[in-house]
C-alpha positions, 0 to 999 in steps of 0.5 A: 500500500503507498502512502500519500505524501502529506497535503500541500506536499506535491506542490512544495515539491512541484515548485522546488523542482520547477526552480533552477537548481543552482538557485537553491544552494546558492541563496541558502549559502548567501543567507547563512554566510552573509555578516550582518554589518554592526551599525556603528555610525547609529551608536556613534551618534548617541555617544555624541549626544551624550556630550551636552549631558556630561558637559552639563554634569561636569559644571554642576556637579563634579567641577563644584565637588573637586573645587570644594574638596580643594578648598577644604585643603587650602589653608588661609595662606594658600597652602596645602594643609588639614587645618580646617579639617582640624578646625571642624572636627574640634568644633563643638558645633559642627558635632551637634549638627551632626547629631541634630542631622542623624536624629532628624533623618532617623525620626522624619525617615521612620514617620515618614514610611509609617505615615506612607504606609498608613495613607496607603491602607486606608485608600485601599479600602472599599470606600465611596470617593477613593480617587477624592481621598488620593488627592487629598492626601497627595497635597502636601507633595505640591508645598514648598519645604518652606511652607511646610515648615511654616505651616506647622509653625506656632501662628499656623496651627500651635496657637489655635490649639493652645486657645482650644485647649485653655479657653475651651478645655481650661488646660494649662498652656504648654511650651511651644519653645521647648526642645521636646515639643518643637523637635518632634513637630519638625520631624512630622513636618517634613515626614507629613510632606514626604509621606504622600510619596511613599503612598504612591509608590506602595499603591503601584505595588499593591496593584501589581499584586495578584487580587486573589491572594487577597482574595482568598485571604478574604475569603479565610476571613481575615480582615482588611487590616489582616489583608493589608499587614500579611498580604500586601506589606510584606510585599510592599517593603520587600519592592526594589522601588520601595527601597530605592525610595526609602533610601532617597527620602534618607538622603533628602533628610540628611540635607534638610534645610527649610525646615529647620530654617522656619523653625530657627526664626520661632525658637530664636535661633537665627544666628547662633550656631550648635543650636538644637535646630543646627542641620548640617545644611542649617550650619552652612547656612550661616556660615555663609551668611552671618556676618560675624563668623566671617564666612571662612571658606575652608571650614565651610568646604570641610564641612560640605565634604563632610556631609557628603560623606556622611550622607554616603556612610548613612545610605550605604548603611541603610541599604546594607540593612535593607537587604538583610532585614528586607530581601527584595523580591527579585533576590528570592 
């Protein structure tokens, strides 16, 4: 019995043998021995566009850092020297800006993420006008850190609350000077601005999510915070991004100026340096611009080059515990 060659053979074959035989080898020898030519006029012309880029960098950015680093090198003859080096680390004002740095990075970082966080949970929940709430908690992204340290300041908020609580509760006024009231308020300050961001970046990844594990936890009978605390927040912390942007809002606290800046007018603080409210950027400040330290360029580079470097420790420290205490979801 033959058997019949498969449908549409015979006409492969029909055609095959209608076409010139040298035809056939000499094209399949073409297709698998011709180079593909590697164009490298088209990379060339994005290496060429990449030029205003780092010219533009080298002027803002490295030019100033090589600059500042010489300076702090430079001693007020000229010469080469570590002196203001040695000046800065004797100097009892720049370790309390240190401190006052450290603290405020920690404490506005940590409330920050756990405002964040909280924004987050009740967005998610099933509530009429979802989109309204977005908004309302997206406004304090849109304020200048100027005005939110303004509008945190006494004449803003703190006096209204002391006639409530005197006129209307018949409490005793409190202290709004005192370190242990206005230190705190900064820190929410500038994490109450923030927090809307870490809302946004946990809300991309809680819709990346697959709904039914929260749906199945839901049907477990866990409750909304259940879901939101096992199902979504490890997840959340455990994001790249997430981190990336812990890490970012880290660095930005370590720079902090405006804040503090609105809250050295109400303390008093405007001109004295080593002040509860001293940020290092607050310490350059006046360095700069108070007369009576008369602006010493060295010290003042010292402690920029400083504060890059202590910036640059903190953040490397905090990603290191990151990816111990927190793996990223790419790592597993």
């Amino acid at each position: 019995m033959r058997l019949r060659p498969p449908l549409g053979a015979e006409k492969t074959s029909r055609l095959i043998s209608s076409s010139s035989p040298e035809l056939i080898p000499e094209s399949l020898g073409e297709a698998l021995t011709t180079k593909i030519p590697r164009r490298t006029e088209s990379y060339a012309y994005w290496y060429l566009a990449l030029i205003p880029l780092f010219a533009v960098l080298t002027l803002v950015e490295f030019y100033p850092l090589v600059d500042g680093i010489r300076l702090s090198l430079t001693d007020s003859s000229g010469g080469l020297s570590l002196s203001n080096y040695a000046q800065m680390l004797t100097d009892q004002a720049f370790w309390s800006a240190v401190g006052v740095s450290l603290l405020y990075t920690a404490g506005s970082t940590v409330l920050c993420v756990a405002i964040g966080l909280g924004l987050t949970f009740l967005v998610t929940q099933r509530v009429r006008g979802r989109s309204y709430f977005e908004a309302i908690y997206m406004f304090p992204l849109a304020l200048s850190p100027i005005v939110a340290g303004v509008l945190w300041s006494p004449s803003s908020v703190w006096d209204d609350v002391q006639t409530f609580l005197h006129f209307i509760l018949h409490q005793p006024y409190f202290n709004e000077l005192a370190i242990s009231f206005y230190f705190p308020v900064m820190i929410l300050s500038e994490a109450w601005e923030w927090a809307p961001l870490i809302m946004l970046v946990a809300l991309s990844v809680v819709n990346s999510q697959s709904s039914k594990v929260f749906e199945a936890a839901e049907v477990h009978g866990a409750s909304p915070w259940q879901r939101f605390t096992m199902v979504a927040l490890p997840g959340i912390l455990r994001s790249p991004v997430m981190q990336f942007i812990i890490v970012l809002r880290m660095i930005d606290a370590m720079r902090a100026f405006e804040v503090p800046l609105a809250w050295a007018n109400w303390v008093g603080y405007q001109t004295a340096v080593g002040s509860p409210v001293d940020t290092l950027s607050l310490f350059l400040y006046k360095l700069i611009f108070v007369p009576q330290y008369g602006f010493p360029i060295g010290l003042i580079s010292a402690v920029a080059v400083a504060l890059l470097v202590v910036t640059l420790i903190v953040a490397l420290a905090l990603i290191r515990l990151l990816g111990r205490a927190l793996p990223t979801s790419g790592g597993r």
